[in-house]
C-alpha positions in Angstrom: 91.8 99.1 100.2 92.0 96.7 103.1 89.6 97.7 106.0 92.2 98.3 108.8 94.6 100.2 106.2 91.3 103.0 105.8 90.8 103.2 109.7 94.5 103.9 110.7 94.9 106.6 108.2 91.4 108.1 109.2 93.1 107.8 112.5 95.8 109.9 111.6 93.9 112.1 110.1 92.1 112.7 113.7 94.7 113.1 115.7 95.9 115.7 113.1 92.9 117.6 113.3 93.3 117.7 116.9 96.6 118.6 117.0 95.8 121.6 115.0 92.9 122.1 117.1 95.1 122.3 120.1 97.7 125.0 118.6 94.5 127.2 118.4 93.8 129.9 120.4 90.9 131.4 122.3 90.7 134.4 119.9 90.9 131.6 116.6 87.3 131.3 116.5 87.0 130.3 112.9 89.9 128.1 112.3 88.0 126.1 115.5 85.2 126.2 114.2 86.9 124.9 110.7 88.9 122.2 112.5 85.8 121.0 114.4 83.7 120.6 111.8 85.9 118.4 109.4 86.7 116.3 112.9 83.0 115.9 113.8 82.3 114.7 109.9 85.1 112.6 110.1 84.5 111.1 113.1 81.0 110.6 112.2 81.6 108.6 108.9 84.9 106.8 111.0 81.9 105.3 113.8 79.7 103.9 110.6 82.4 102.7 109.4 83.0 100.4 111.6 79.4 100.6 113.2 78.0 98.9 110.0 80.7 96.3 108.8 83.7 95.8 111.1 82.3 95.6 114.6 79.3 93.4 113.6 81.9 90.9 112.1 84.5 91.1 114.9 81.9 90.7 118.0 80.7 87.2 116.2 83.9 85.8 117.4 84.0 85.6 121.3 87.7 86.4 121.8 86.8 89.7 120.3 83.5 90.3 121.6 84.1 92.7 124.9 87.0 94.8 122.9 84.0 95.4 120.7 81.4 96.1 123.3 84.1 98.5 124.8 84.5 100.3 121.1 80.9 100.7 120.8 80.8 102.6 124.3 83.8 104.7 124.1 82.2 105.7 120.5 79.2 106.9 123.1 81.5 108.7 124.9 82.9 110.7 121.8 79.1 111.3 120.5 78.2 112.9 123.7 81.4 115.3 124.3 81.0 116.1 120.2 77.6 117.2 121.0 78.7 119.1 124.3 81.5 120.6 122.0 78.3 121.6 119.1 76.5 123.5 121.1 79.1 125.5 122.9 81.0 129.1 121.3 84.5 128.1 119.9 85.9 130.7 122.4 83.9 129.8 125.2 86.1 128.9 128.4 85.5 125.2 128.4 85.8 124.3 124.8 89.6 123.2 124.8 89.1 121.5 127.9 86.5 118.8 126.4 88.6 118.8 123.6 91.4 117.3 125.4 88.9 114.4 127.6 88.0 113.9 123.7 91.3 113.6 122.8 92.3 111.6 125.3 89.2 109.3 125.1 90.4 109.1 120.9 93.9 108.3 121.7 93.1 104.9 124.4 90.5 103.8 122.0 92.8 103.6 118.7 95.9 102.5 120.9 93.3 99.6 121.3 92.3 99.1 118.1 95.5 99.1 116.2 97.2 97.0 119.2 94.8 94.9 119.9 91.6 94.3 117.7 93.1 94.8 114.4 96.0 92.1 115.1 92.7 89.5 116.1 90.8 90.8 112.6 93.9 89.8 110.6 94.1 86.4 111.8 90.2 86.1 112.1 90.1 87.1 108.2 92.2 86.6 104.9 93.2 89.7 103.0 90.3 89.5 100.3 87.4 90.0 102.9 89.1 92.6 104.9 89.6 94.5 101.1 85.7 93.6 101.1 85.3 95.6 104.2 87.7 98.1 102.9 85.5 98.8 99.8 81.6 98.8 101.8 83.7 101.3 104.0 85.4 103.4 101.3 81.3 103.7 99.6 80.3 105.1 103.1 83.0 107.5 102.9 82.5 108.4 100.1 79.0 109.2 100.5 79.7 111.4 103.5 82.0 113.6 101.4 
């Protein structure tokens, strides 16, 4: 599967999970706790992903090098609220609300991606190395599950 095909439907797949997340309430404690971990594993697997074979290939080429930089730090940003998120009760008063800065933080960095990086990785590369990509990808996600 090509590489950028993978990370847009893991993207929909996250802003699914959040969208679900959203429609819970204080008193779903379980379905939260469900929603989060399947979003934490995938978002987890969706940063090596792109950790380990995209970025490293898109940030030799200098016209895509500070959209990279960026990804790798609004990837820190996520880690950190995730970690917040972890170690708080899925009822607690302020769970939602870093959920939403998450979301948020999710929604700018894909809107960059797909608009912007992507279009410069499919000029950059031919269709055979990007299905490259797409397979070393599809092994890591595979491995996670």
């Amino acid at each position: 599967m090509n590489a950028l095909e993978l990370l847009k439907r893991d993207h929909r797949k996250v802003l699914e999970i959040l969208s679900e997340i959203e429609q819970t309430s204080e008193r779903a404690v379980k379905t939260r706790e469900s929603l989060f971990t399947k979003l934490f594993q995938l978002l987890k697997t969706h940063e090596k992903m792109e950790e380990k074979i995209l970025y490293p290939a898109a940030e030799k080429s200098p016209e895509m090098e500070d959209l990279v930089k960026e990804a790798y730090e609004e990837h820190h940003v996520v880690d950190n609220i995730l970690a917040e998120v972890s170690k708080l009760s899925a009822n607690a008063e302020n769970w939602k609300a870093k959920i939403t800065v998450m979301r948020e933080n999710l929604e700018h960095h894909i809107k960059e991606e797909e608009q912007q990086l992507f279009p410069q990785l499919e000029k950059k590369f031919d269709q055979q190395t990007l299905t490259q990509f797409g397979d070393k990808m599809q092994k890591i996600q595979d491995k996670a599950n």
